[in-house]
C-alpha positions in Angstrom: -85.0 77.4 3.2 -85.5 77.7 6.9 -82.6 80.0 6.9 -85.0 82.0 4.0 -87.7 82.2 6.7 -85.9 83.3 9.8 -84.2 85.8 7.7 -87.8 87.3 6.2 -89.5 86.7 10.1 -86.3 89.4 11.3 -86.8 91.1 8.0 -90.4 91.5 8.0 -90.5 91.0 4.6 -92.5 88.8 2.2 -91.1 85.5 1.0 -93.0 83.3 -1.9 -92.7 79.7 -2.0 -93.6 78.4 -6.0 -93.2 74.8 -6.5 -93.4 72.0 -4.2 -91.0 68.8 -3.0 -90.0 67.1 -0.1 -89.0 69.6 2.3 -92.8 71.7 1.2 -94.5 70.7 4.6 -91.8 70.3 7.2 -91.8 74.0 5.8 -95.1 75.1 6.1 -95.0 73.5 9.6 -91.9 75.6 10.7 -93.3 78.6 9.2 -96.5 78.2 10.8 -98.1 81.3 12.5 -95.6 83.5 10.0 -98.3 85.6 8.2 -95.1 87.1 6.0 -94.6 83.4 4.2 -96.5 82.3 1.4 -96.5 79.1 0.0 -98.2 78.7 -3.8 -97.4 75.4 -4.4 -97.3 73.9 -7.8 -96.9 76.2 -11.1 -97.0 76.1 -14.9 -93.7 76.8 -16.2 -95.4 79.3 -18.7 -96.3 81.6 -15.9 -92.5 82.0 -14.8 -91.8 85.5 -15.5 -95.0 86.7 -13.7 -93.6 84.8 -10.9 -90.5 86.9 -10.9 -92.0 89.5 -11.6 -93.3 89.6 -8.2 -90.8 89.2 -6.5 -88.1 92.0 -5.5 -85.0 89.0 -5.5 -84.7 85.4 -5.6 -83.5 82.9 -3.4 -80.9 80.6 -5.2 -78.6 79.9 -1.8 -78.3 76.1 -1.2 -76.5 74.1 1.3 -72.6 74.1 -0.3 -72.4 71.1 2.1 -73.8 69.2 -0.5 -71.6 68.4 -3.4 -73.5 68.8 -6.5 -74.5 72.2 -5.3 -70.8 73.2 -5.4 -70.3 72.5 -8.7 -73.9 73.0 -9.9 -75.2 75.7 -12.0 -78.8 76.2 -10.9 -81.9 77.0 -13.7 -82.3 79.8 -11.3 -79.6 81.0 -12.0 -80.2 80.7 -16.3 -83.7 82.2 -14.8 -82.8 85.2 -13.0 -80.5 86.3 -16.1 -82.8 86.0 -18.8 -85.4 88.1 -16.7 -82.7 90.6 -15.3 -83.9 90.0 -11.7 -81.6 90.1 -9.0 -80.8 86.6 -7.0 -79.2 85.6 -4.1 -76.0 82.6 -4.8 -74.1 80.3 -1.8 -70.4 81.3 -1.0 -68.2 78.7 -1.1 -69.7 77.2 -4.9 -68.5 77.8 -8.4 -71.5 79.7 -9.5 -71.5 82.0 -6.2 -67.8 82.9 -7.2 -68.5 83.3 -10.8 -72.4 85.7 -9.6 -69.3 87.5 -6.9 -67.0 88.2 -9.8 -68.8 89.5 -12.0 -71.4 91.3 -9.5 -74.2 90.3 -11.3 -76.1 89.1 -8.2 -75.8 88.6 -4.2 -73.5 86.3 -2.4 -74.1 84.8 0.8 -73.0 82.2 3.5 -75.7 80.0 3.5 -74.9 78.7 6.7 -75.0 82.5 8.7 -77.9 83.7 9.2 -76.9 86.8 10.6 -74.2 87.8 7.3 -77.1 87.0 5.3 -79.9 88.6 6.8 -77.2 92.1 6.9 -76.8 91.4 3.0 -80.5 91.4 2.6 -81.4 94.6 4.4 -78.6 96.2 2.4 -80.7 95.4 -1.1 -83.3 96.6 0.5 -82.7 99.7 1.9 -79.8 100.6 -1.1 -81.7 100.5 -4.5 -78.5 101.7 -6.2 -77.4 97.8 -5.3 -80.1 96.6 -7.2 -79.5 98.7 -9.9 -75.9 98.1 -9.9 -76.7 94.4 -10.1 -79.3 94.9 -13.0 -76.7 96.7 -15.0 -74.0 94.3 -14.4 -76.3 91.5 -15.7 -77.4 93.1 -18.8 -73.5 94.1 -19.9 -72.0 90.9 -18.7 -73.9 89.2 -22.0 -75.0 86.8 -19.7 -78.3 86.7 -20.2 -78.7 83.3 -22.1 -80.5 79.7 -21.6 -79.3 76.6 -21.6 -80.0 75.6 -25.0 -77.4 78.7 -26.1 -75.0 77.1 -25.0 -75.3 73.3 -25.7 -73.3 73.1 -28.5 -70.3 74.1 -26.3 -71.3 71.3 -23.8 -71.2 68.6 -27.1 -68.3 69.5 -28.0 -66.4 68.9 -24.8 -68.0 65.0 -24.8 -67.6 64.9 -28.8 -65.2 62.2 -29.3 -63.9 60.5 -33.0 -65.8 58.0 -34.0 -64.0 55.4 -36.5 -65.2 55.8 -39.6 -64.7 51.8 -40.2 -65.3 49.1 -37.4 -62.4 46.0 -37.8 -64.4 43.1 -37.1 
């Protein structure tokens, strides 16, 4: 997230903070004096497509370093999709190579700074890309939640029970 702020301070652009958890004041601390960062704190889960309404593109890069996030698949992700709003993945995880496939989002090194902030300022000042990427996600027949696709999930861990138990 500190990468998020240096990149909007060199941007001058406006980043939004919803939520809180353990990293919310070492945060607010770093972005102190930053009048471009905004930190809203907790939010009702109702209220999540005004949220992304207002924003122009959403941060989903996290630390590839870690190995869940590799392998993950973020509800930002499921989030951006349903509400056909451009968001930014990590290079280097599953989900970054499946968003870069299928251009259906931005890819970045989460780790480098300067790669990301140049991706950044090219959504920004090319609103074909945005476009492009809004189009993409609303062909690809990705637009789904979680709960669509279960059932596929249960069937992979499905497993034949016996239908008598020798004692």
């Amino acid at each position: 997230m500190k990468t998020l702020i240096d990149i909007g301070s060199e941007l001058d652009i406006e980043i939004l903070f919803f939520g809180e958890g353990a990293e919310e004041s070492s945060l607010k601390k770093y972005s102190k004096g930053m009048d471009n960062i905004h930190f809203f704190g907790k939010y009702d889960y109702n209220n999540l497509p005004e949220i992304y309404a207002s924003a122009d593109l959403i941060w989903a890069a996290y630390p590839v370093k870690d190995h869940n996030v590799k392998y993950a698949i973020s509800n930002k992700f499921f989030e951006s999709m349903v509400l056909l709003k451009p968001a930014i993945f990590s290079q280097g995880s599953k989900l970054g190579e499946f968003v870069g496939e299928r251009k259906i989002g931005l890819v970045i090194d989460p780790y480098d700074i300067k790669t990301a902030k140049g991706v950044i300022d090219q959504y920004i000042k090319n609103s074909r890309v945005a476009i492009n990427i809004q189009k993409n996600m609303f062909r690809s027949g990705e637009r789904s939640f979680w709960e669509d696709e279960e059932s596929k999930l249960q069937q992979l861990f499905t497993w034949n029970k016996p239908d008598t138990i020798n004692a």
